[in-house]
N, C-alpha and C positions, 0 to 999 in steps of 0.2 A: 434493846438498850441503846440512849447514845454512845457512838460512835464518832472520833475525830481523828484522820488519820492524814499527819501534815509528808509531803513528799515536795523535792525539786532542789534540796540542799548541795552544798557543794565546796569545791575548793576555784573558786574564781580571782582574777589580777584587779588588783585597786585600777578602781574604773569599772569594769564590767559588768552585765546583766546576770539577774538568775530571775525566774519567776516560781514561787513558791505555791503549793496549791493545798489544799485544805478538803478531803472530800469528806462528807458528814452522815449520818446515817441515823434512823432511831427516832428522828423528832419532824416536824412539819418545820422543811429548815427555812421556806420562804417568808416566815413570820418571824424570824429573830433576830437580833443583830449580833454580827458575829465582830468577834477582835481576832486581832494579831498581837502577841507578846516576843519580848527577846530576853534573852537572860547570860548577858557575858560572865566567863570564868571570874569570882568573886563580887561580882556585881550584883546587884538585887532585882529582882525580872522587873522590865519595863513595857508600860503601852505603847507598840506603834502604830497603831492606827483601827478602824475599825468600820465597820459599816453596816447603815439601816437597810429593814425590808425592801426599802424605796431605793436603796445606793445611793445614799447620802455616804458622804464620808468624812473623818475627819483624821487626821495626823500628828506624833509626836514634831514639835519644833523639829526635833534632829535628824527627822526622814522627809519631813515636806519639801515637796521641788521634787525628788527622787523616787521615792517609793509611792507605787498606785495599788488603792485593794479595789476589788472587782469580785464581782460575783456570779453563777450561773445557776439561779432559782432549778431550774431543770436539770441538773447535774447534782443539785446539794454540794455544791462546791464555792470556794471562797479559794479569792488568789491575790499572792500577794507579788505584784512585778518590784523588781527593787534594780532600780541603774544607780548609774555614778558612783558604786559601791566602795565607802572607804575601810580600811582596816579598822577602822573601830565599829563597824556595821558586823564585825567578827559576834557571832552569837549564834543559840540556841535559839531556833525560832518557833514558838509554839500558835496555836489557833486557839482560842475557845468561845463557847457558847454564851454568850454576857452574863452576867452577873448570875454565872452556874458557878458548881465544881467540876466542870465537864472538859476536860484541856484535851488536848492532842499531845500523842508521846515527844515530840518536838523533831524537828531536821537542824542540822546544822551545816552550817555557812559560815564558813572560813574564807576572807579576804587577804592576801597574801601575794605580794611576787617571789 
């Protein structure tokens, strides 16, 4: 069965790195394109970014410049680098499968000094 399991969350200083990783399992993952979602406390979950077979990518407004997604066809993995982290980058960050029901249980990322 698919499988999405996001790791790399954390409590980081506005400004800082984390890079979030996404491994997948269950599907022929080098044929799909995978997204990244976030979903802040009261907020309604958002797209940040995503990426095709080919690593095309594309990005929310409010993470481009900062956040890079990448991929490693041979790992079933999708990663998500995220710099220049501001407190409002504060969220639940989820993966999923595109236009599935298939999410990953989510990591969480807390910006904060």
């Amino acid at each position: 069965q698919v499988q999405l399991v996001e790791s790399g969350g954390g409590l980081v200083q506005p400004g800082g790195s984390l890079r979030l990783s996404c491994a997948a399992s269950g599907f022929v993952f080098s044929i799909y394109t995978m997204t990244w979602y976030r979903q802040a406390p009261g907020k309604q979950r958002e797209l940040v970014g995503s990426i095709t077979p080919r690593s095309s990518t594309n990005y929310a407004d409010s993470v481009k410049g900062r956040f890079t997604i990448s991929r490693d066809n041979g790992k079933s993995t999708v990663y998500l680098q995220m710099n220049s982290l501001k407190p409002e980058d504060t969220a639940e960050y989820y993966c999923r499968l595109e236009q599935t029901d298939y999410w990953g249980q989510g990591t969480q990322v807390t910006v904060s000094s």
